[in-house]
C-alpha positions in Angstrom: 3.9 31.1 13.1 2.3 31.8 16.7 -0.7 29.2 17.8 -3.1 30.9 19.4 -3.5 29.4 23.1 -6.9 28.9 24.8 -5.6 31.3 27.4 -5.4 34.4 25.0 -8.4 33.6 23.9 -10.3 33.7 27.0 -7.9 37.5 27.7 -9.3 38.8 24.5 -12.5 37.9 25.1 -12.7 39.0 28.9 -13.6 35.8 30.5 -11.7 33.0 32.2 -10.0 30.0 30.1 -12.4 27.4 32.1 -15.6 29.5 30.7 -13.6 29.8 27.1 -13.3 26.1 27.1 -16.9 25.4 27.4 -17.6 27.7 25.0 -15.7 26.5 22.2 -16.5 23.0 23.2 -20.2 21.6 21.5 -20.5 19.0 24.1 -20.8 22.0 26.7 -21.3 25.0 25.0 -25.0 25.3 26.8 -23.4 25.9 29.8 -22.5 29.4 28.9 -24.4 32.3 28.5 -25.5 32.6 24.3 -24.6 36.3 24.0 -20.8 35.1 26.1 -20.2 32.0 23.8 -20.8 33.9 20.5 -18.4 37.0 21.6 -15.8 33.8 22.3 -16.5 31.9 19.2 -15.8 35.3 17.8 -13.0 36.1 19.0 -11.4 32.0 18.8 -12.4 32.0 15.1 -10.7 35.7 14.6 -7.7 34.5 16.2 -7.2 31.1 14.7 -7.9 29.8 17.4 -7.9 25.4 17.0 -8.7 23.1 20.2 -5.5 20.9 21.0 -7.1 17.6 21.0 -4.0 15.7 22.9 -4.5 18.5 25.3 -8.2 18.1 25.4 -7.6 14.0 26.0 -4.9 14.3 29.0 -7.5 16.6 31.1 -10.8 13.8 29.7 -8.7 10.8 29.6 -11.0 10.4 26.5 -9.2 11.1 22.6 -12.2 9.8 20.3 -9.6 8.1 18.4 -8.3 4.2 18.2 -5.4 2.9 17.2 -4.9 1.1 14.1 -2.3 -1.5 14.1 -1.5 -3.2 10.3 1.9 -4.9 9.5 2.1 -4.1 6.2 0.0 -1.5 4.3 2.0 -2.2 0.9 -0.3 -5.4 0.7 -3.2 -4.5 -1.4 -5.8 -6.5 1.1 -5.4 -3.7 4.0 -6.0 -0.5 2.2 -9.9 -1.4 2.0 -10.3 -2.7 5.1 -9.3 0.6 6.4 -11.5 2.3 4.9 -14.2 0.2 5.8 -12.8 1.0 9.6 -12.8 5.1 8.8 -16.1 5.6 7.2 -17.7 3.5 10.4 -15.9 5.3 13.1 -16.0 8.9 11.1 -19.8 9.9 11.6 -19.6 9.1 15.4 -16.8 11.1 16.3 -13.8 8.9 15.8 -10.7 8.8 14.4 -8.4 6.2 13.6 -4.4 6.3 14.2 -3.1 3.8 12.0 0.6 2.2 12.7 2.5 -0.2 10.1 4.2 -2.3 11.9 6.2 -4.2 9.3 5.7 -7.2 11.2 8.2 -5.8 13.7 6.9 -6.9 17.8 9.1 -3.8 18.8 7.8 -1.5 16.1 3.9 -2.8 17.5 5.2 -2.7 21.2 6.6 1.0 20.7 3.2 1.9 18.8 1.0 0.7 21.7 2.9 2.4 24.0 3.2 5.6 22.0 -1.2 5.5 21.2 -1.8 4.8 25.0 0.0 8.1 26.3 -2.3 9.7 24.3 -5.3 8.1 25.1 -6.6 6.3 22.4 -9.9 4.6 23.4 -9.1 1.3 21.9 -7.5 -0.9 19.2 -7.4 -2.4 16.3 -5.6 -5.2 15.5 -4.2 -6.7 11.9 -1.3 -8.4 13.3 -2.0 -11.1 15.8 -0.2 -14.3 15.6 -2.0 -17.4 17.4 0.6 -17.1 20.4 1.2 -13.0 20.9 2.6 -12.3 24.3 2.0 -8.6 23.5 -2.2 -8.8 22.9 -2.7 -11.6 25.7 -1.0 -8.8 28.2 -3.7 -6.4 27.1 -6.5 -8.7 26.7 -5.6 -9.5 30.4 -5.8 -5.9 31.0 -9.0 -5.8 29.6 -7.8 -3.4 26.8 -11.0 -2.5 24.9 -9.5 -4.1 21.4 -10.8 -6.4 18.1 -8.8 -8.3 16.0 -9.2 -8.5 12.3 -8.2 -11.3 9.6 -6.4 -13.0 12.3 -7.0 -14.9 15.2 -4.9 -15.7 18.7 -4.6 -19.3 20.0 -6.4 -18.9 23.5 -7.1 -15.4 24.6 -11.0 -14.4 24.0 -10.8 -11.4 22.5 -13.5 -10.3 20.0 -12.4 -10.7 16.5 -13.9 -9.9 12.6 -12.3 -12.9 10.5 -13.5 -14.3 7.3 -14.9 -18.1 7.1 -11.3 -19.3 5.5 -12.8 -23.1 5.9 -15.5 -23.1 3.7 -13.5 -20.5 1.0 -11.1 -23.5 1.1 -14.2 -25.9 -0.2 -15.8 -23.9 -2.9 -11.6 -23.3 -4.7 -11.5 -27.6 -4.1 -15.1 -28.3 -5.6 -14.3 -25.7 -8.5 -11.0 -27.7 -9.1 -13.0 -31.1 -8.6 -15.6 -30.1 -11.2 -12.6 -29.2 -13.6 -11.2 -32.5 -13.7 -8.7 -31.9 -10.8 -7.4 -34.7 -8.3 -3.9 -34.3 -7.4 -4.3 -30.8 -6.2 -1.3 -28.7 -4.2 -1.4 -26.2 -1.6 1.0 -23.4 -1.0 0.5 -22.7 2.6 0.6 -19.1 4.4 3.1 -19.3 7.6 2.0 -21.6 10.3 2.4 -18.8 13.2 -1.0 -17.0 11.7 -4.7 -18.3 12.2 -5.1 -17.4 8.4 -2.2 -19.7 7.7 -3.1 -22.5 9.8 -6.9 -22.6 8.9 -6.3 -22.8 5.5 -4.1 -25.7 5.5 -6.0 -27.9 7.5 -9.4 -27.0 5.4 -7.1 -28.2 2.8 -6.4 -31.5 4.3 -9.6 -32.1 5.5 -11.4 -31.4 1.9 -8.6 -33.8 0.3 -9.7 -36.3 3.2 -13.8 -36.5 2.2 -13.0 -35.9 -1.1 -10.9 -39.1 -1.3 -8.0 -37.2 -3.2 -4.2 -38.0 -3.3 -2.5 -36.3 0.0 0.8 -36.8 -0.4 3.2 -34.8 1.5 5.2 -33.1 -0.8 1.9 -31.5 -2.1 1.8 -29.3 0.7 4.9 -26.5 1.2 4.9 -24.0 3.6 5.7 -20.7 3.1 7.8 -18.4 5.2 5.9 -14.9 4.5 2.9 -13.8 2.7 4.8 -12.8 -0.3 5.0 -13.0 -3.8 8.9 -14.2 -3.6 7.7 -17.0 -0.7 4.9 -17.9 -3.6 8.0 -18.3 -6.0 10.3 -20.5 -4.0 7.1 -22.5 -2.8 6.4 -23.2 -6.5 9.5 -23.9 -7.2 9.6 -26.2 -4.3 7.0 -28.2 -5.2 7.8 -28.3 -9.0 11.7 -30.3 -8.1 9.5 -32.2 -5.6 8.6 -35.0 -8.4 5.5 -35.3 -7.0 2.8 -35.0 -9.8 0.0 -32.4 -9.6 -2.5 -29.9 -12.0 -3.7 -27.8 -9.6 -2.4 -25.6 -6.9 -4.7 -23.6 -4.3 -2.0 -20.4 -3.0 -2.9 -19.7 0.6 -3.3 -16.3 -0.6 -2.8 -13.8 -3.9 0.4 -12.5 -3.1 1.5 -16.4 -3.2 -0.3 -16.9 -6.2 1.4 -14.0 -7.8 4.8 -15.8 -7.1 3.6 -19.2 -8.4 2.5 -17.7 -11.8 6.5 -16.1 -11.7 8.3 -19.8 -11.1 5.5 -21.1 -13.2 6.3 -18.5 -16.3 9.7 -19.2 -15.7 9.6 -23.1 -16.6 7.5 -22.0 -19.7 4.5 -24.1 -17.7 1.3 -22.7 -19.2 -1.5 -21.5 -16.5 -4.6 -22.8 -17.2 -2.7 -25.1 -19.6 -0.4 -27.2 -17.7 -1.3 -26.4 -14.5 -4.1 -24.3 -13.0 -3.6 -21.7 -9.9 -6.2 -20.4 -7.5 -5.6 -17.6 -4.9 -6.9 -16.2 -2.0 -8.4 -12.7 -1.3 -9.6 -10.9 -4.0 -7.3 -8.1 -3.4 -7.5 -5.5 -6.2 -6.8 -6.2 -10.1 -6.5 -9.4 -9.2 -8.7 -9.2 -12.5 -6.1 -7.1 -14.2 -2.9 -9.6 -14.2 -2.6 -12.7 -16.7 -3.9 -15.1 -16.5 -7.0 -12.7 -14.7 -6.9 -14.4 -11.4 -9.2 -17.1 -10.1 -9.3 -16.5 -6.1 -11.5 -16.8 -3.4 -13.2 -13.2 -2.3 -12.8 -11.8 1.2 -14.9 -8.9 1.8 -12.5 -6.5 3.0 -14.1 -3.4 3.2 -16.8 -5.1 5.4 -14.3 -6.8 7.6 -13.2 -3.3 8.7 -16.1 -2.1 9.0 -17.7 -4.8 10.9 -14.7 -4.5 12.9 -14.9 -0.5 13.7 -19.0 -1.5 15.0 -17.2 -4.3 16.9 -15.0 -2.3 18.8 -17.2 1.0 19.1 -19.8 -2.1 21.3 -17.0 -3.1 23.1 -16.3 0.5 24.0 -20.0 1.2 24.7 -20.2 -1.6 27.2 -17.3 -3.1 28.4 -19.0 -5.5 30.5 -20.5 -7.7 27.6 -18.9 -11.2 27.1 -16.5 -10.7 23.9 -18.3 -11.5 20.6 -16.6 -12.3 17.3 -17.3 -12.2 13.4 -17.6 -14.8 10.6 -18.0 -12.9 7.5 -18.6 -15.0 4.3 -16.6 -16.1 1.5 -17.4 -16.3 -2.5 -15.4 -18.1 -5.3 -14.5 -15.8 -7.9 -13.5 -17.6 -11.5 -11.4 -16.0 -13.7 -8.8 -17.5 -16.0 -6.3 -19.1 -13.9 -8.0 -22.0 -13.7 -9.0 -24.9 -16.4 -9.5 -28.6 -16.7 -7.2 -30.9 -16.0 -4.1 -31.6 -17.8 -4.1 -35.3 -18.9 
């Protein structure tokens, strides 16, 4: 089927494409004569006429449109925070490009590349570890860009991250008030803000707390998954070292910890109690319903989208980042104390 081009248009319509252009553009439509612009709008709407917008970018350098960079939009905790992003960027003109990445540097690196030929005004970005060669290229480049959920190591780039710290305290001082004192921790991988932050918030609440903090009660987890969450279980169950309690450094670990945990016949609340980390959705729908601390996703990409239309809006400013606050959500994956 043929596309009508710009060119026929402005034929049809007995004018030149320049005076079409601005005709069937809003931003400059004033520029041309009422009675000329209407016979063109006409004639464009008659012909099916639809403005290329990659065409429209490479003559503006301008796209109205960012690039959306997530590494895995399986996990339930992303889908919200793009729509949080969307309906921000959506009444002022914006669109957003998103990528899945699969937590692949090439896949990203290829993305980036591919969203910069066409001019995308900026990006946002799910994926950052704490050292990314990639991101501190671009925030040396001054790249207009925010990072969200995740944190780099050194490079100041603006960023919209939940306060992981204190949603560590209130899932310790809920398993404190149950009884709890020799408490576990399944912790994220140690290459992410998210995973790092958690663990040591961990630590540092065993540490004023005066609880047990034996080694073997922390294990590290390879991926954010529900199979890492099984073998970290697991792990921790042949450790020998005796716990009631285990805070999962997120859902999708916690997920995997009920499987090991089902596995042994080990009753949760019974035996043993697990909290996760998230919220992510029916969360409240498995069994036991899930006891985990609440991120506000949607708000995260939507604080995120107003981040990065500021940074777009003055480029100049010194980079400003978000904490957004946490709440404890109790379900029934958590109980007192086994004696």
């Amino acid at each position: 089927m043929h596309r009508a081009t710009l060119r026929e248009v402005a034929d049809k319509a007995g004018v030149h494409p320049a005076t079409a252009s601005r005709a069937l553009n809003s931003a400059t439509e004033g520029m041309v004569n009422a009675t000329t612009a209407a016979r063109i709008q006409k004639v464009a709407k008659e012909m099916g006429y639809t403005p290329n917008p990659i065409a429209r970018s490479l003559k503006t350098s301008r796209s109205s449109s960012i690039g959306l960079i997530i590494p895995d939009l399986t996990n339930p905790l992303f889908p919200p925070i793009v729509r949080g992003i969307e309906d921000v960027l959506r009444p002022v003109g914006y669109n957003a490009w998103i990528v899945n990445t699969d937590n692949q540097q090439d896949v990203e690196a290829s993305a980036v590349e591919s969203f910069r030929q066409r001019n995308v005004e900026g990006f946002v970005f799910a994926t950052a570890h704490l050292h990314h060669a990639l991101l501190e290229e671009m925030a040396a480049a001054s790249t207009p860009m925010v990072l969200i959920n995740r944190r780099l190591a050194s490079a100041d780039i603006p960023s919209v991250t939940s306060d992981d710290s204190t949603g560590v305290t209130l899932a310790i001082q809920h398993l404190v008030e149950l009884g709890h004192r020799n408490i576990a921790h399944l912790a994220g991988p140690q290459d992410l803000s998210t995973g790092v932050t958690r663990r040591r918030a961990f630590r540092e609440n065993l540490e004023e707390r005066g609880l047990p903090d034996e080694a073997g009660r922390i294990v590290v987890c390879d991926a954010w998954s529900e199979e890492a969450g099984a073998r970290g279980m697991l792990q921790l169950l042949d450790s020998g070292v005796p716990f009631t309690a285990v805070l999962a450094g997120n859902d999708l670990l916690a997920l995997g910890a009920y499987d090991t945990l089902a596995a042994r016949g080990i009753s949760c609340p019974g035996e043993i109690s697990v909290i996760g980390f998230n919220d992510m959705p029916y969360m409240d729908k498995v069994y036991p319903p899930m006891t985990t601390v609440r991120i506000p996703h949607y708000e995260l990409g939507a604080e995120a989208a107003r981040l990065l239309l500021e940074v777009l809006d003055g480029p100049e400013r010194h980079p400003r980042s978000l904490l957004l606050p946490l709440t404890l959500v109790v379900r029934g994956s958590t109980g007192p104390a086994a004696a």
